[in-house]
C-alpha atoms as a printed R data frame, in Angstrom:
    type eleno elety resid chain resno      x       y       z
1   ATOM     1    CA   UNK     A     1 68.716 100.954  67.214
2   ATOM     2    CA   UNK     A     2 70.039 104.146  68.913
3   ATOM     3    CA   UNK     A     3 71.189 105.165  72.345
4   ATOM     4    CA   UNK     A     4 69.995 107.630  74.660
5   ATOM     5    CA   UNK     A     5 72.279 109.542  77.089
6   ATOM     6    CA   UNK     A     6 71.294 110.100  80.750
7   ATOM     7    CA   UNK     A     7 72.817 113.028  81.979
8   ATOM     8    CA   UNK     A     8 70.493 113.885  84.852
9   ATOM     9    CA   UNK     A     9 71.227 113.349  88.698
10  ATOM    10    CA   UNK     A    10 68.469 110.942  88.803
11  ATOM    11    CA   UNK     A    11 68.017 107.161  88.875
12  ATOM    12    CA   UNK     A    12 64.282 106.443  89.451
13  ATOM    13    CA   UNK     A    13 63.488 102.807  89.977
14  ATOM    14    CA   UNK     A    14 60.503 100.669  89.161
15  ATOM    15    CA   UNK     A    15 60.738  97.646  90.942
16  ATOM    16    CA   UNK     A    16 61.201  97.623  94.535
17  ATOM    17    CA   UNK     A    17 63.099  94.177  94.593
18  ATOM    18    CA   UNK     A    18 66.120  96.158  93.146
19  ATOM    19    CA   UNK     A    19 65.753  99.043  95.278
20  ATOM    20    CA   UNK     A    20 65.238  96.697  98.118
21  ATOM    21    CA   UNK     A    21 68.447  95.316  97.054
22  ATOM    22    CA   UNK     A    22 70.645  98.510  96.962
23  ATOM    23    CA   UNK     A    23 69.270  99.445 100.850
24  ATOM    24    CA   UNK     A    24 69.874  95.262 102.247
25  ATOM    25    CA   UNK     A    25 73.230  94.689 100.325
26  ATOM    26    CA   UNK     A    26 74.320  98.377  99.329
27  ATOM    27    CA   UNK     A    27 74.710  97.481  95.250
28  ATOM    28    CA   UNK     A    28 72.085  96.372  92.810
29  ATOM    29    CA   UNK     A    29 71.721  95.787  89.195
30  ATOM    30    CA   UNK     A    30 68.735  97.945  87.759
31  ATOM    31    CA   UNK     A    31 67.393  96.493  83.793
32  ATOM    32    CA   UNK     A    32 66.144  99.452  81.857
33  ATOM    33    CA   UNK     A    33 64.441  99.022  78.328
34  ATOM    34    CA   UNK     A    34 66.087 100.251  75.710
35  ATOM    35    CA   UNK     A    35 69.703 101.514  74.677
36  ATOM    36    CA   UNK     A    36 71.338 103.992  76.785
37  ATOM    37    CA   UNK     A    37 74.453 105.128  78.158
38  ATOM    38    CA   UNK     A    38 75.223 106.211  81.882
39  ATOM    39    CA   UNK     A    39 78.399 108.169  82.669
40  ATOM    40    CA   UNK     A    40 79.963 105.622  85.435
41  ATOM    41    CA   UNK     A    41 81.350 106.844  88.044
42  ATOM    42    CA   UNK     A    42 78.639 109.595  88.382
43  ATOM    43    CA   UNK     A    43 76.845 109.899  91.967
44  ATOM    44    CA   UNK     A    44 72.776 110.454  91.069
45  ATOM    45    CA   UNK     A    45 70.139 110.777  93.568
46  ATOM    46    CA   UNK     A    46 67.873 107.319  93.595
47  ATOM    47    CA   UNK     A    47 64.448 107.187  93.371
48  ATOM    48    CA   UNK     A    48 61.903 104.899  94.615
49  ATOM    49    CA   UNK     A    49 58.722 103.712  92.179
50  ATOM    50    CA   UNK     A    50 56.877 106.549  94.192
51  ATOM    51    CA   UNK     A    51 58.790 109.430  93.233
52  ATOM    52    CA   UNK     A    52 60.540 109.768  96.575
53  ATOM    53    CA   UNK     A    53 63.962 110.661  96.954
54  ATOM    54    CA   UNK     A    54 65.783 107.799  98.660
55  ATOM    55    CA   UNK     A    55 69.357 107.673  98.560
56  ATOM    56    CA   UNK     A    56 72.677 108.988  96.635
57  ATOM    57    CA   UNK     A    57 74.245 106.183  94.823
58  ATOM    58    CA   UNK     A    58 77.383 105.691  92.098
59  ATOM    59    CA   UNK     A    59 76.463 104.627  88.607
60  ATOM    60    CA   UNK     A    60 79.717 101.463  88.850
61  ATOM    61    CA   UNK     A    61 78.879 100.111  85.403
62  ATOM    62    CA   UNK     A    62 76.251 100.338  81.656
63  ATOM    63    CA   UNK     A    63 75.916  97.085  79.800
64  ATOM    64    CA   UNK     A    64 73.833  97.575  76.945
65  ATOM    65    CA   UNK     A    65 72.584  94.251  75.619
66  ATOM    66    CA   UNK     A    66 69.883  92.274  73.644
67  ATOM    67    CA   UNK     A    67 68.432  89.822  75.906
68  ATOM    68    CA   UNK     A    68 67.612  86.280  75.489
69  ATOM    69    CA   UNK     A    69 63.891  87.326  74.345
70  ATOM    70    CA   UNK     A    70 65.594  89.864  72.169
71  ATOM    71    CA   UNK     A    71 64.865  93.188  73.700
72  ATOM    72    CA   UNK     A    72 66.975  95.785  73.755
73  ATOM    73    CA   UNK     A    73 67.985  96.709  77.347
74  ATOM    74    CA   UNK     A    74 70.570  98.213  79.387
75  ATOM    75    CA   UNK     A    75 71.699  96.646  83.050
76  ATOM    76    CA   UNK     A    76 72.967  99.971  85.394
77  ATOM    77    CA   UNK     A    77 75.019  98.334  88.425
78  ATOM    78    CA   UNK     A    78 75.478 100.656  91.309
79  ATOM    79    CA   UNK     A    79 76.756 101.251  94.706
80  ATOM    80    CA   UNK     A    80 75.110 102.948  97.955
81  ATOM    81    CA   UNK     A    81 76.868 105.819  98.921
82  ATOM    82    CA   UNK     A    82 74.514 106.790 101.641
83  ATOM    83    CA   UNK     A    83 70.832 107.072 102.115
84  ATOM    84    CA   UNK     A    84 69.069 110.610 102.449
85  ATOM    85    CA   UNK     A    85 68.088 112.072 105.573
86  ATOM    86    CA   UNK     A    86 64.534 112.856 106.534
87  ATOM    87    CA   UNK     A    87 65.177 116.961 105.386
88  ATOM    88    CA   UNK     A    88 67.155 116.094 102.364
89  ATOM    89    CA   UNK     A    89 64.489 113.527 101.382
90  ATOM    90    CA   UNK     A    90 62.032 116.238 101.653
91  ATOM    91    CA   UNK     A    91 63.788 118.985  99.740
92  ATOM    92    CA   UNK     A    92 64.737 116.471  96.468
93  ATOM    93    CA   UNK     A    93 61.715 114.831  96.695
94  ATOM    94    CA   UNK     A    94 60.077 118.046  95.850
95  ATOM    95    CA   UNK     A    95 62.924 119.635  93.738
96  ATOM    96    CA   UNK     A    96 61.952 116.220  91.254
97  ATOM    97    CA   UNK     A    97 58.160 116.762  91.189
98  ATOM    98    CA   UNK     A    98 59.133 119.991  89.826
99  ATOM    99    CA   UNK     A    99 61.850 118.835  87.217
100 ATOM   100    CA   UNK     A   100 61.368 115.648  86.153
101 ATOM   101    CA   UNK     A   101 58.235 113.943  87.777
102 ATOM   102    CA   UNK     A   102 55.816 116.575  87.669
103 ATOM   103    CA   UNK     A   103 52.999 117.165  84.809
């Protein structure tokens, strides 16, 4: 049992439902496996399950847990700070596939 740290500027999500619900309500709850720590308070650049730059949210709170089946996961709640223009879509969209995304 160990943490890991997340200290990039990105939040990539895999299920559309939560990103679905950050855009509708402008906060969602994303449930990543494993242990790991996000710095709260830090704004990150959200991704959708495509690899597309989306928004800039705030990282509001971490809650590692073991669930009911006994996994290990960690629930990231966040706020919308404001969704990406066309341009600036474009630009981190591609800056990612570079960094983090690409082969």
């Amino acid at each position: 049992m160990g943490f890991a740290t997340e200290f990039n500027s990105v939040c990539k999500f895999k299920n559309g439902q939560e990103l679905y619900e950050l855009l509708e309500y402008g906060k969602c709850k994303m449930v990543k496996s494993g242990f790991r720590v996000y710095p709260t308070g830090q704004k990150v650049v959200a991704y959708t399950p495509e690899d597309e730059a989306i928004a800039i949210v705030r990282i509001s709170a971490s809650i590692a847990e073991i669930n009911f089946q006994g996994e290990e996961v960690t629930a990231v709640e966040m706020d919308l700070v404001r969704k990406l223009n066309d341009e600036e879509a474009k630009m981190l969209t591609a800056l990612a596939h570079e960094l983090y995304f690409g082969d």
